[in-house]
C-alpha atoms as one frame of an Amber mdcrd trajectory, in Angstrom:
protein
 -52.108   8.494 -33.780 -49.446   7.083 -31.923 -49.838   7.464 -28.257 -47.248
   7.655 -25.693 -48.558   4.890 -24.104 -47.926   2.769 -26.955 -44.014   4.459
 -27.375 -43.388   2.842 -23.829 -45.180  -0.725 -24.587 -42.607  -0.924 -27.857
 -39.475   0.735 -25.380 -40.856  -2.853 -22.832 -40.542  -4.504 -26.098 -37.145
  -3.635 -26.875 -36.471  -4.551 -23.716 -37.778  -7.729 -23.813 -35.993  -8.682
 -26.600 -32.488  -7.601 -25.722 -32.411  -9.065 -22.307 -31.609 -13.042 -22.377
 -33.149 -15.633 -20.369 -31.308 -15.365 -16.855 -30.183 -11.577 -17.692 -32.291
  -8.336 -14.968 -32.750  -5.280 -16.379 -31.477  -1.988 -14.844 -32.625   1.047
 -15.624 -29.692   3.767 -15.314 -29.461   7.333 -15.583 -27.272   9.949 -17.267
 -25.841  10.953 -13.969 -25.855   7.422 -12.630 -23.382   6.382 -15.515 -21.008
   9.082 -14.819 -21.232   8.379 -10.946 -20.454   4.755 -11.921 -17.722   6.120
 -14.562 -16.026   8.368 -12.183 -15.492   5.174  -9.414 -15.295   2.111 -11.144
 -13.428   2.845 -15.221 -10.454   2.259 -16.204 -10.601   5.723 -17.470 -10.792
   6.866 -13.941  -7.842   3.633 -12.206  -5.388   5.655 -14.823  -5.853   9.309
 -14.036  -5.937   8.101 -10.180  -2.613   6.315 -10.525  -1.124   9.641 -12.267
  -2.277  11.107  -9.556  -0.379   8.978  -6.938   2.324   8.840  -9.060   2.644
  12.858  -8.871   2.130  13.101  -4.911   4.887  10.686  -4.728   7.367  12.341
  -6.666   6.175  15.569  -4.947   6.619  14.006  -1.411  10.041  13.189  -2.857
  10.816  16.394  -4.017   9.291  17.460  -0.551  12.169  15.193   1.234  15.179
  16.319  -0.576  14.746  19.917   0.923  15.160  18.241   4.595  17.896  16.842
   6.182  19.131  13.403   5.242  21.061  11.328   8.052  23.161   8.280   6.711
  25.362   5.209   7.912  28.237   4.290   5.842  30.124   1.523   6.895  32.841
  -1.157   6.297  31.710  -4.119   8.536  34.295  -5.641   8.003  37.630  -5.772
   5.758  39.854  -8.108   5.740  43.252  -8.367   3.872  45.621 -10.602   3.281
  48.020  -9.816   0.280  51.775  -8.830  -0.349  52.351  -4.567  -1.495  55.478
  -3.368  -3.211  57.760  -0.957  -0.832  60.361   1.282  -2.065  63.392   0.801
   0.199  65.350   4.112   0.716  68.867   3.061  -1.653  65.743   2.777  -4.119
  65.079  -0.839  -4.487  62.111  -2.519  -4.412  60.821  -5.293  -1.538  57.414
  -7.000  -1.025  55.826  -6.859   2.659  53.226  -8.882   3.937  50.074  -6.829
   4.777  47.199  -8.877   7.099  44.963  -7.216   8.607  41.424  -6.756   9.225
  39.437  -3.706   9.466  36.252  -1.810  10.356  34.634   1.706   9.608  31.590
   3.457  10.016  30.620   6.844   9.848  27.263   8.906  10.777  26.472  11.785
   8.470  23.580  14.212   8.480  23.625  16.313   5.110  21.329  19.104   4.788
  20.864  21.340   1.204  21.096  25.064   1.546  18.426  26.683   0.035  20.056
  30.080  -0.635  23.205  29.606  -2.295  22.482  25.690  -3.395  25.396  24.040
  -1.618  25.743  21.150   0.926  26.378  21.397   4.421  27.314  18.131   6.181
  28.041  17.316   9.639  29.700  13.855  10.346  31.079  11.612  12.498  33.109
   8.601  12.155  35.235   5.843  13.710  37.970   3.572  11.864  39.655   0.734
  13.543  42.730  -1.785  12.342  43.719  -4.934  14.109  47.026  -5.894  12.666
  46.747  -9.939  12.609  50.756 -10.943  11.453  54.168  -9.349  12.655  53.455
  -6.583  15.183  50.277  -7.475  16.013  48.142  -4.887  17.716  44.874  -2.401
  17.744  44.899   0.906  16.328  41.842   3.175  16.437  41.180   6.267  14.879
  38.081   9.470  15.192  36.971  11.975  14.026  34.301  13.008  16.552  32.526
  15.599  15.088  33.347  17.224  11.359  31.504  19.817   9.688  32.012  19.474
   5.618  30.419  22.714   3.526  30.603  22.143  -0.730  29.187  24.997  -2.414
  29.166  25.610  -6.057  30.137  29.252  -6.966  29.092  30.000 -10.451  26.896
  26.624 -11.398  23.000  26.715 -11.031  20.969  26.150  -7.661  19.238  23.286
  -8.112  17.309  23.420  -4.620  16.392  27.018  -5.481  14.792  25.809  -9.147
  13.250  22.612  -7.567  11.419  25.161  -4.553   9.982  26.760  -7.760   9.059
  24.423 -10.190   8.204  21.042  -7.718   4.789  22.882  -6.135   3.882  24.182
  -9.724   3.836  20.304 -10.924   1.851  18.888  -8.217  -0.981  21.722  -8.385
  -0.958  21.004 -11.934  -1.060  17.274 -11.061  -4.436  17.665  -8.736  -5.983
  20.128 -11.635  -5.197  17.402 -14.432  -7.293  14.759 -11.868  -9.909  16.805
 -11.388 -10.136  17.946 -15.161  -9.632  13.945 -16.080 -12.660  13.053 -13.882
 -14.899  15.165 -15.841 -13.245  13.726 -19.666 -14.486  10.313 -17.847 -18.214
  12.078 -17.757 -17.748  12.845 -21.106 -16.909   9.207 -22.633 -19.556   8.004
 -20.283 -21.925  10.650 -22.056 -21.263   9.584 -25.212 -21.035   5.394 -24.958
 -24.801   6.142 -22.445 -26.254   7.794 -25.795 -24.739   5.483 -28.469 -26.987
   2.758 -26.247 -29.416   5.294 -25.779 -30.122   6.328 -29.575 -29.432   2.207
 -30.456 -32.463   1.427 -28.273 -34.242   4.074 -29.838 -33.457   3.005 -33.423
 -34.496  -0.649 -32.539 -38.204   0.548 -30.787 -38.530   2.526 -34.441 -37.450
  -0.534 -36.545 -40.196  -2.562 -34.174 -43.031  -0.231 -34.933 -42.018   0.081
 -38.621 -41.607  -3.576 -39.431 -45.464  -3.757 -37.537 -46.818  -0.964 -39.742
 -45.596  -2.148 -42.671 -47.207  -5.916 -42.556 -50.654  -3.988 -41.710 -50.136
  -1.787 -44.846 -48.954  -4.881 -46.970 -51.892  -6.984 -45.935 -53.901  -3.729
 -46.935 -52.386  -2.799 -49.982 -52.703  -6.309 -51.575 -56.526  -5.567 -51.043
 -56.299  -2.456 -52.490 -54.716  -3.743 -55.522 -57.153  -6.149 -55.971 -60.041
  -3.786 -55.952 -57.809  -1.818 -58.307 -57.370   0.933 -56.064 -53.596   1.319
 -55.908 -51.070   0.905 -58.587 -48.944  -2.715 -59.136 -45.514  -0.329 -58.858
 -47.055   1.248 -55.311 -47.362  -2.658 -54.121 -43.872  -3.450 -55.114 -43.106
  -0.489 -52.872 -44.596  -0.906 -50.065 -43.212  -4.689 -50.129 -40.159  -2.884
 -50.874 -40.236  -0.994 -47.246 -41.417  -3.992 -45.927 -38.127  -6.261 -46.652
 -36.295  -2.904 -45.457 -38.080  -2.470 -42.034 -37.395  -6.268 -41.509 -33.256
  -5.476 -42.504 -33.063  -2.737 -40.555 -34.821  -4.572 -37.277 -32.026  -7.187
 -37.418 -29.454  -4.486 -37.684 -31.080  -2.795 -34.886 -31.164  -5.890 -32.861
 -26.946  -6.273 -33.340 -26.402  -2.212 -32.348 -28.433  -2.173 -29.673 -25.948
  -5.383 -28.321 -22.815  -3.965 -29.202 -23.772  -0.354 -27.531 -24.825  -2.314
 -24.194 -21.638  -4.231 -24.343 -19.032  -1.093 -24.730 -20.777   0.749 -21.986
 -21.645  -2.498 -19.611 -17.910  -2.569 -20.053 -16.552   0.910 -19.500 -18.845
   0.793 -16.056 -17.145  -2.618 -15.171 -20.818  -3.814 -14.391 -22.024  -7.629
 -14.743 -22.155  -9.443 -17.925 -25.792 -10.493 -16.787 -27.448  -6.958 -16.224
 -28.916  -5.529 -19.105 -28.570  -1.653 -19.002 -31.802  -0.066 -19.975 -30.706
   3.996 -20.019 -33.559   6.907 -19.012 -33.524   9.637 -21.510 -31.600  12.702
 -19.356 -34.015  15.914 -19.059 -33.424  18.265 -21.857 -31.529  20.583 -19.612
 -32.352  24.457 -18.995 -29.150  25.699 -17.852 -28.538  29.262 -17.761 -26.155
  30.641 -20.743 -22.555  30.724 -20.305 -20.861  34.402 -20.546 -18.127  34.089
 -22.317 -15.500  36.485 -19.869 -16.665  34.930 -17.084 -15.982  31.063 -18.669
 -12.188  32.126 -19.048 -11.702  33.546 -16.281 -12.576  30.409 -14.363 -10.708
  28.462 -17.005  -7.834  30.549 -16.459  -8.298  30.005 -12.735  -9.281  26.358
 -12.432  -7.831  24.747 -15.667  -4.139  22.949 -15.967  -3.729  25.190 -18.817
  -2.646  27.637 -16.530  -0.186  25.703 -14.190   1.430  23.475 -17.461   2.151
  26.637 -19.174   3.984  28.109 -15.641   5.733  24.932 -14.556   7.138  24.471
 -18.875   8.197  28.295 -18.797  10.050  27.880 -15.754  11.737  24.282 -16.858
  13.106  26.534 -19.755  14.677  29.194 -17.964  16.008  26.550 -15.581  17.590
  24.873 -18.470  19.267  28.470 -19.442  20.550  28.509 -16.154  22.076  25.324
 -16.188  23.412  26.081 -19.429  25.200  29.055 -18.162  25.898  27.619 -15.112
  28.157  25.085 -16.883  30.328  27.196 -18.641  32.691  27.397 -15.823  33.065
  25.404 -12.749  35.079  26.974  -9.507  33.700  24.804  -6.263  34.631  25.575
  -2.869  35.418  22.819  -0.011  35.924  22.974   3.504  36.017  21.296   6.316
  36.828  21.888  10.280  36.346  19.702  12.333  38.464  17.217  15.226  40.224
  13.950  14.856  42.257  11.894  17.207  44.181   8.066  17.160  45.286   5.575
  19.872  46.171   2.198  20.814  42.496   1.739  22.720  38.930   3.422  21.976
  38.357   5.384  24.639  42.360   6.463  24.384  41.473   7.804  20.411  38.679
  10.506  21.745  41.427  12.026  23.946  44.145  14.293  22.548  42.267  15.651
  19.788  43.824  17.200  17.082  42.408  19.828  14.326  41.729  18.552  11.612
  41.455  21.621   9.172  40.739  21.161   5.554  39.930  24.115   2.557  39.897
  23.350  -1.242  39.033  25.621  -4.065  38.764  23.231  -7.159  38.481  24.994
 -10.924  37.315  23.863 -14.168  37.647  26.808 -16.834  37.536  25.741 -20.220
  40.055  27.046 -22.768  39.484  25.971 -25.700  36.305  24.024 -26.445  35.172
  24.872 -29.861  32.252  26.589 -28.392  30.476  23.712 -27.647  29.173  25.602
 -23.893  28.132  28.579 -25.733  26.266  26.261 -28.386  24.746  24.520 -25.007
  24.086  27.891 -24.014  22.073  29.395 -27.502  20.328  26.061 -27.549  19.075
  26.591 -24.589  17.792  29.861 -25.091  16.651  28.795 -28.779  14.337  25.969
 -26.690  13.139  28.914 -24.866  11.664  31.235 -27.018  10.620  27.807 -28.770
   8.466  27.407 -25.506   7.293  30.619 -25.285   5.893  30.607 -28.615   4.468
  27.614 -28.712   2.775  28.306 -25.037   1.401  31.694 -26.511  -0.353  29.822
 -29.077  -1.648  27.502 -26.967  -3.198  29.848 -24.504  -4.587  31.522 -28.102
  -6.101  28.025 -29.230  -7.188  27.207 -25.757  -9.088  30.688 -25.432 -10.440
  29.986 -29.222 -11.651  26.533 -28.210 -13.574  28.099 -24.887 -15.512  30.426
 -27.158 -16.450  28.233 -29.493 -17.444  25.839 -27.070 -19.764  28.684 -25.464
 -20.882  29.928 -28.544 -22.236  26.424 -29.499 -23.864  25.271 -25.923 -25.391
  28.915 -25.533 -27.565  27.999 -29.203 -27.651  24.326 -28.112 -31.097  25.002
 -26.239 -32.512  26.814 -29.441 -31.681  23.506 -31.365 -32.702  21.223 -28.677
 -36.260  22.532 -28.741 -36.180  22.552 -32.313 -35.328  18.987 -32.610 -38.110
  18.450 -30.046 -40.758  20.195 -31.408 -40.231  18.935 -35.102 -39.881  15.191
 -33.256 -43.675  15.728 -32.521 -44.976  17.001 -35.814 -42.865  14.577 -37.820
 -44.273  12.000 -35.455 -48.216  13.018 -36.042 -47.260  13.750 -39.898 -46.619
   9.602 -39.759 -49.171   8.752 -38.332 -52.166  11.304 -40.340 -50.160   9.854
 -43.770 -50.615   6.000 -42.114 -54.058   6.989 -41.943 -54.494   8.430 -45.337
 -52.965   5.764 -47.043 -54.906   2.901 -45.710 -58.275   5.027 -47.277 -56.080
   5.420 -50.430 -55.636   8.591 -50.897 -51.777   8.619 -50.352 -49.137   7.022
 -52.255 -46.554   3.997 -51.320 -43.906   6.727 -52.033 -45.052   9.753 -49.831
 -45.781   7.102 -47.092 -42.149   5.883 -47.194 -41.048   9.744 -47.274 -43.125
   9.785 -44.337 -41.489   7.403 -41.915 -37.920   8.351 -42.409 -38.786  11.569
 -41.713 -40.026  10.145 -38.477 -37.222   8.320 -37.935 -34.589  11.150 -38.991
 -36.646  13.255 -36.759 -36.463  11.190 -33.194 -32.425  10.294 -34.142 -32.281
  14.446 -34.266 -33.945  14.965 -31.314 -31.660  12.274 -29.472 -28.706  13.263
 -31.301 -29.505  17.008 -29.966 -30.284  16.231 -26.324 -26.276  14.532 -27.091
 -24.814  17.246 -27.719 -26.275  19.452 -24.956 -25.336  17.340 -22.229 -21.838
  16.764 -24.065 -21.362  20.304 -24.094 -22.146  21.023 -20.627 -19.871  18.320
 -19.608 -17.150  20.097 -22.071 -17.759  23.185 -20.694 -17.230  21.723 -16.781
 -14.288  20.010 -17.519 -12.343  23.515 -19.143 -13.254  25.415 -16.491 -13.293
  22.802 -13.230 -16.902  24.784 -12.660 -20.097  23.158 -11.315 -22.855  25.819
 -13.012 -25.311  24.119 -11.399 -24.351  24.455  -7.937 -22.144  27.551  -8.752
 -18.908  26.255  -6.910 -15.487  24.976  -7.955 -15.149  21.369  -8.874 -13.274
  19.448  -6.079 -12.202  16.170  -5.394 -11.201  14.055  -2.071  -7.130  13.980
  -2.899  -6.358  12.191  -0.033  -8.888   9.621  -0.252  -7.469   9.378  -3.795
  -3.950   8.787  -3.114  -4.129   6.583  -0.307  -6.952   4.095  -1.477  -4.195
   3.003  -3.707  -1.864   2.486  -1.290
């Protein structure tokens, strides 16, 4: 029989092979690839950047709700140019207008959160020098001026943004942290492509070896008339086919190292020789207590809040535009003179109040077709988040339902691994004293070889699974604790 010890001398042999002159070996780990996934992929650069990208446009968000202080300024203006003048019998004359001037003003604007409309207090300072005819200064202030523009029917945007811009950036962090783990799971699968490729290579080694040895025996055996011409054609048969399927082997096993060499951004010169993962003996996954994490931890949630709100918010501004009364006023103190200090003397009021309407009369119903749209989008949204959550919740229990019976299948795989295995290896013996045909000897191997791909492809799926199951529900079962990550650290490495 085959003995483990010899399963490792072909799995050095592989080894040797695949690794150039000049190339190390590293053996790697299941975990160790998704550690080196989760830090170094591009996978993992692009959900970071969305990341950043989200903080940023919440900081912004963030910074509209505070006040905003502004310079505006004219520094300076000068003019030169003839302007028509109406005399008072009615004709017309040109005057000569050169001058030069200078203003600047100082405004802090702050949004008001309750009723949406802009409060502004300001402060500002104009001067003229008059440079042909009369020449002369002429300064004018408005020391302090308080401004107040509020909307009366039309949506509050602050109040919207306080609702929806908090909703977005917890549903940014929860798309990082459930991004991290799809990382694990491409990491998973390009570690077991390699994984099963090395695998199929050691087989293709040990087959190609068996089959010389049975060659060289079965040409005996014909010759002592022991074994049929057809069964020698066969076994040469299975000997051309071991050889084909070692040079195919040779080619996967180089193409798997390369695409996961690659996704882990390692060296071109380390050959990545991956330890088969444990075959896991997690605890089974109830599935009420799986959606209620999901529910909890997942995206899902926050993406279907932060869309329900964006389509009342577009009702509202719908409605909001139908009609348009605004109200402005302003109080406030200005004053003018010959000299600067002379200007902040003497102040005057300075009193201003506008009510400014836009009511359409006849528009075709094109707002009320703005409106309906709106509210069409709406229930649009609400169906298609209800069947979302509905597929979502369908997807969970499936994806319990399968990694619950994934252990059953896993030791399946394993156990029938280890019978097809010594099955091989009884029929090698049998055939070399004859009393097995080419054909049952060939049936023989491949069901080896079926058997061990199984078992590999098995142990896959169980990890892939788990993996699955982490990333829905932002759960470490292991540890029994929420999945977390270091935002900070996040955000500002990339700064």
């Amino acid at each position: 029989m085959i003995s483990g010890l010899l399963r490792i001398s072909l799995l050095l042999l592989v080894a040797g092979m695949a690794a150039p002159a000049g190339f190390s070996e590293r053996n790697i780990t299941l975990r160790e690839a998704i550690s080196l996934a989760r830090e170094r992929s591009v996978d993992a650069e692009v959900a970071a950047n969305s990341l950043r990208s989200a903080y940023w446009e919440y900081r912004t968000y963030r910074a509209k709700l505070l006040p905003e202080v502004t310079f505006n300024g004219t520094l300076p203006s000068y003019n030169k140019r003839y302007n028509s003048w109406q005399n008072q019998d009615g004709s017309y004359t040109f005057l000569s207008d050169d001058n030069l001037k200078l203003q600047g003003s100082l405004n802090i604007e702050q949004r008001v959160w309750l009723t949406g409309g802009t409060l502004t207090l300001t402060s500002s300072l104009d001067f003229i020098r008059q440079l042909s005819g009369e020449t002369g200064n002429l300064y004018m202030s408005v020391p302090v001026a308080l401004k107040f523009n509020q909307p009366l029917f039309g949506v509050n945007d602050v109040k919207w943004d306080r609702r929806i811009g908090p909703v977005r950036y917890r549903e940014a962090k929860a798309n990082y942290v459930m991004a991290t783990e799809e990382v694990a799971l491409t990491a998973i699968r390009y570690f077991f492509t390699l994984l099963t490729a090395r695998e199929t290579l050691s087989n293709a080694i040990q087959n190609v070896d068996n089959a010389e040895k049975m060659y060289e025996a079965a040409k005996v055996q014909r010759e002592m008339g022991r074994i049929s011409g057809n069964d020698l054609l066969q076994i040469e048969l299975n000997l051309l086919n071991s050889r084909s399927s070692l040079m195919s082997g040779k080619s996967e096993v180089k193409s798997a190292m390369f695409q996961l060499r690659s996704f882990l951004d390692l060296p071109e010169t380390e050959e990545l020789v991956p330890v088969a993962p444990a075959d896991g003996t997690a605890p089974k996954v109830e599935y009420e207590n799986a959606l209620d994490l999901a529910l909890a931890n997942n995206p899902l949630a926050l993406n279907i809040r932060r869309r329900q709100l964006e389509a009342d918010y577009e009702v509202a501004k719908a409605k909001g535009d139908m009609r348009q009364i605004n109200l402005f006023a302003q109080v406030g103190f200005t004053g003018s003179d010959n000299t600067l200090t002379g200007t902040y003397r003497n102040l005057r009021d300075n009193r201003i109040v506008e009510i400014g309407i836009s009511i359409p009369l006849v528009d075709w119903g094109k707002r009320k077709g703005r409106v309906e749209t709106a509210r069409s989008q709406r229930a649009l949204t609400e169906s298609t988040l209800r069947k979302e959550r509905q597929d979502f919740c369908q997807d969970l229990f499936v994806l319990v339902e399968r990694f619950n019976n994934q252990q059953s299948q896993l030791g399946m795989a394993i156990r029938a691994d280890e019978i097809a295995t010594r099955r091989y290896d009884s029929s090698v013996e049998t055939f070399m004293i004859g009393r097995l045909s080419a054909l049952d000897l060939n049936n023989s191997q491949e069901n080896k070889d079926s058997a061990r791909l199984k078992y590999l492809n098995e142990l896959y799926l169980y990890w892939y699974y788990y993996y699955q199951l982490r990333s829905l529900t932002l759960w470490d079962m292991e540890e029994g604790v929420p999945i977390e990550a270091d935002f900070s650290n996040v955000i500002h490495s990339g700064s």
